[in-house]
C-alpha positions as CSV (number, residue, x, y, z in Angstrom):
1,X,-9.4,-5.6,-29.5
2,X,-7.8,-8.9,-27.9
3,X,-9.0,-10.2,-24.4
4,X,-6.9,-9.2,-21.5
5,X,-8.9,-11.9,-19.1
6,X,-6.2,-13.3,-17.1
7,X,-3.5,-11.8,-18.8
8,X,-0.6,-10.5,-17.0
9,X,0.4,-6.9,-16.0
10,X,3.3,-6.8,-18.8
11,X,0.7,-8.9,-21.3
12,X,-1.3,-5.2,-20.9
13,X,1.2,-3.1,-21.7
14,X,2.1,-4.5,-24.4
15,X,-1.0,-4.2,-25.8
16,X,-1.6,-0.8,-25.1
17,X,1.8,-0.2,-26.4
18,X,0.7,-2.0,-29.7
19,X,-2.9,-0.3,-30.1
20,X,-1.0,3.2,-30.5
21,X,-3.7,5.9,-31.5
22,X,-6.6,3.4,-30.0
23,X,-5.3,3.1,-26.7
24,X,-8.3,4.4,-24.9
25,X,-10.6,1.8,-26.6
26,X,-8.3,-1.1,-25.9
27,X,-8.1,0.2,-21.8
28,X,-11.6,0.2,-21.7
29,X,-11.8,-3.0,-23.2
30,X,-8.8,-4.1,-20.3
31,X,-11.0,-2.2,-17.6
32,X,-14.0,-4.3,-18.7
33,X,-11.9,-7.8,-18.6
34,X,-10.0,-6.2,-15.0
35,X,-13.6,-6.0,-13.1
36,X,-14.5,-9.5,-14.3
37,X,-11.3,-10.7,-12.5
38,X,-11.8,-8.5,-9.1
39,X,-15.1,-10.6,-8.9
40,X,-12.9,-13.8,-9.1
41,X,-13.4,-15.7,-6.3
42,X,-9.3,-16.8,-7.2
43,X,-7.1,-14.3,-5.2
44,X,-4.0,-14.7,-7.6
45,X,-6.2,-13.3,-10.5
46,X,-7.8,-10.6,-8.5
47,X,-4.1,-9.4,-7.5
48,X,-2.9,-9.5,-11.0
49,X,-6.4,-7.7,-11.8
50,X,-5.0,-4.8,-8.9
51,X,-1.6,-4.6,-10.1
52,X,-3.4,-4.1,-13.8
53,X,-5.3,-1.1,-12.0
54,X,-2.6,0.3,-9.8
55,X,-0.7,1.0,-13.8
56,X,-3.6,2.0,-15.1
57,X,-4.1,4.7,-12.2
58,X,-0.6,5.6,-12.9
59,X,-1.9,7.4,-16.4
60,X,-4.7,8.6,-15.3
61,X,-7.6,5.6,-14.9
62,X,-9.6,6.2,-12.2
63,X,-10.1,3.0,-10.0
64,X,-12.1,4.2,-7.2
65,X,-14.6,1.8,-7.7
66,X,-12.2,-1.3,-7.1
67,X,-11.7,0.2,-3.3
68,X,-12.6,-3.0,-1.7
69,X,-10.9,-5.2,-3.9
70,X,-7.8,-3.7,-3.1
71,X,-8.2,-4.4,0.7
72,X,-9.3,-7.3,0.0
73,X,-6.0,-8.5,-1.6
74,X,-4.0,-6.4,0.9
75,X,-5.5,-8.7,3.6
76,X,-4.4,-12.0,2.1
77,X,-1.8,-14.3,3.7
78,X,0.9,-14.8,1.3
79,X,3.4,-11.7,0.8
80,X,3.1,-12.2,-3.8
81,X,-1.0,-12.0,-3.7
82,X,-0.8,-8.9,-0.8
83,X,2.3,-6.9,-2.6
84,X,-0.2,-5.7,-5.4
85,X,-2.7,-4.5,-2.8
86,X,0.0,-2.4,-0.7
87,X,1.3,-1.4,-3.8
88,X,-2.2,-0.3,-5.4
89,X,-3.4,1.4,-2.1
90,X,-0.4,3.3,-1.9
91,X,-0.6,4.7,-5.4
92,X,-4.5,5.1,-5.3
93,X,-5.9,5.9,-2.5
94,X,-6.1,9.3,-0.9
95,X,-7.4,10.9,2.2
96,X,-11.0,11.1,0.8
97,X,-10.9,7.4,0.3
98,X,-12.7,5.9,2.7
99,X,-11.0,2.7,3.8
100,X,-10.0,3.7,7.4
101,X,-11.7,1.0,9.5
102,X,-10.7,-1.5,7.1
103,X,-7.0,-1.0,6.7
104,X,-6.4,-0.4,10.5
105,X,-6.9,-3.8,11.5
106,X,-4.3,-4.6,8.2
107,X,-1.9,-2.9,9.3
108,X,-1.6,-4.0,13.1
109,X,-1.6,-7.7,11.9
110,X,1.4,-7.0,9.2
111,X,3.1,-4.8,12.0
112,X,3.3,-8.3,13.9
113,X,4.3,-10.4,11.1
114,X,7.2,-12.2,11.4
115,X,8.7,-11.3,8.0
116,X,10.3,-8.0,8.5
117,X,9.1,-7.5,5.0
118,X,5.7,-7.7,5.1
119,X,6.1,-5.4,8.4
120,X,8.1,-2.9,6.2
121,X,5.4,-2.9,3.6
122,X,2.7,-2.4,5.7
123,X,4.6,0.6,7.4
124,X,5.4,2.0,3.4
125,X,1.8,1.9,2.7
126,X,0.4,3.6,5.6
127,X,3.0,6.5,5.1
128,X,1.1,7.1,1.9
129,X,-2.0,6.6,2.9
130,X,-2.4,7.9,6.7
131,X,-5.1,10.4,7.8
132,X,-5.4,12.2,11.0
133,X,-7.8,9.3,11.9
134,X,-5.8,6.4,10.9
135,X,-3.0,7.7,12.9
136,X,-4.7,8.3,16.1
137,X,-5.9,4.6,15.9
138,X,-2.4,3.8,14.9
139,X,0.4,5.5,16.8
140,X,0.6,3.5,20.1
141,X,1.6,0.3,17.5
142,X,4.0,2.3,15.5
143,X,5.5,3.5,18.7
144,X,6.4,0.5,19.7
145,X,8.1,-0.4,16.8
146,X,10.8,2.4,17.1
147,X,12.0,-0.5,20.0
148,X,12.0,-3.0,17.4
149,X,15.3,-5.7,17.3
150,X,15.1,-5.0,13.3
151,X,16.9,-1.8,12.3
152,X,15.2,-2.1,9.0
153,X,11.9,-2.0,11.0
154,X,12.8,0.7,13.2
155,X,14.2,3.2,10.3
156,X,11.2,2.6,8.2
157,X,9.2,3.6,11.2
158,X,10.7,6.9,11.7
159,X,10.3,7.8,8.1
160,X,6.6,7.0,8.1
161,X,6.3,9.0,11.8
162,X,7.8,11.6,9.4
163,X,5.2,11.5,7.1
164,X,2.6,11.3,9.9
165,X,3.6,14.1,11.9
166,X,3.3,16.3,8.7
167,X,-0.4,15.2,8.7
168,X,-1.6,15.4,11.9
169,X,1.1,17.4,13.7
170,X,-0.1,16.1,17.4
171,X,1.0,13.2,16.6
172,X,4.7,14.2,17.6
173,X,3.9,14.6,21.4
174,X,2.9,11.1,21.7
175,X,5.8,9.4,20.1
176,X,8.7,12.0,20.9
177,X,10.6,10.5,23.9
178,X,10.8,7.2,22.0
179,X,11.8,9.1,18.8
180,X,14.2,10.9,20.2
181,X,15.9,7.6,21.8
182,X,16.4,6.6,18.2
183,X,18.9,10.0,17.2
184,X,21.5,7.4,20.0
185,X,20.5,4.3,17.5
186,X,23.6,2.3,16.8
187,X,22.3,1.8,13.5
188,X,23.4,4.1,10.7
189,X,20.4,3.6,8.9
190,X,18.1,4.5,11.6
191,X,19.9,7.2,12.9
192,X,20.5,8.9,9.5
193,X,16.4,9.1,9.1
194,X,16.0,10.3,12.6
């Protein structure tokens, strides 16, 4: 089995693709070399070491155990080393993950980020992730967002209201005069999603 240490995402799965019948021993092997690299004090290689586990998730790894690496990268500054982290949280974790208190903050500081992507990202992630507790702690900044100047911003919003009112249906009172000013949106985008 070769060493994975380092190595990127597509570096993996080649390797997997070229250990065919063995595969399970050379992930293991990758698992082994991926929770060296979340203990990396470097961020780059603990993102690429995310991404690794957000694939590896994808065909049935479990990577519960590299919870607070993910946030970790989620909560770094520049948008390449946090894009694994959104990615990763948004494939992996579920309502029993417990990462409530620590993504809140996250996502209130991207909601406020001047790159409209990062904003969207944020927004993406928590639709996937969002438990009744999350979104209490959360609506009154989402809200506000359905006034945003960004179209892109506000229909991104209303999709991930969407998904929130389908988990904790009281949800709807609180934002539904400010939804409902979006179904006059001038954007098509936006009003389309509302």
């Amino acid at each position: 089995a070769s060493m994975v240490f380092e190595k990127s995402l597509t570096a993996m799965v080649k390797g997997i693709r070229a250990n065919r019948g063995k595969e399970s021993d050379y992930i293991n092997t990758c698992v082994q070399e991926i929770q060296k690299e979340v203990a990396s004090k470097n961020l780059q290689t603990k993102s690429t070491a995310v991404l690794k586990l957000a694939y590896l998730n994808m065909i049935g790894y479990d990577m519960s155990w590299a919870t607070f690496s993910v946030v970790e990268v989620m909560s770094h500054n520049k948008f390449a080393i946090k894009r694994p982290g959104y990615l990763a949280s948004a494939i992996c974790f579920t309502e029993t993950t417990d990462v409530g208190l620590l993504t809140i903050n996250l996502f209130k500081k991207d909601f406020g980020s001047k790159s409209q992507y990062e904003s969207g990202m944020a927004i993406s992630c928590l639709s996937s992730i969002c438990t009744p507790q999350i979104s209490r702690d959360i609506l009154s900044d989402l809200s506000s967002m359905l006034s945003s100047s960004r179209a892109y911003l506000r229909k991104k919003t209303v999709l991930c209201l969407y998904r929130i009112f389908l988990k904790d249906p009281p949800a709807l009172r609180t934002c539904f005069p400010r939804l409902k000013e979006r179904l006059s949106d001038e954007d098509q985008g936006v009003l389309t999603a509302s």
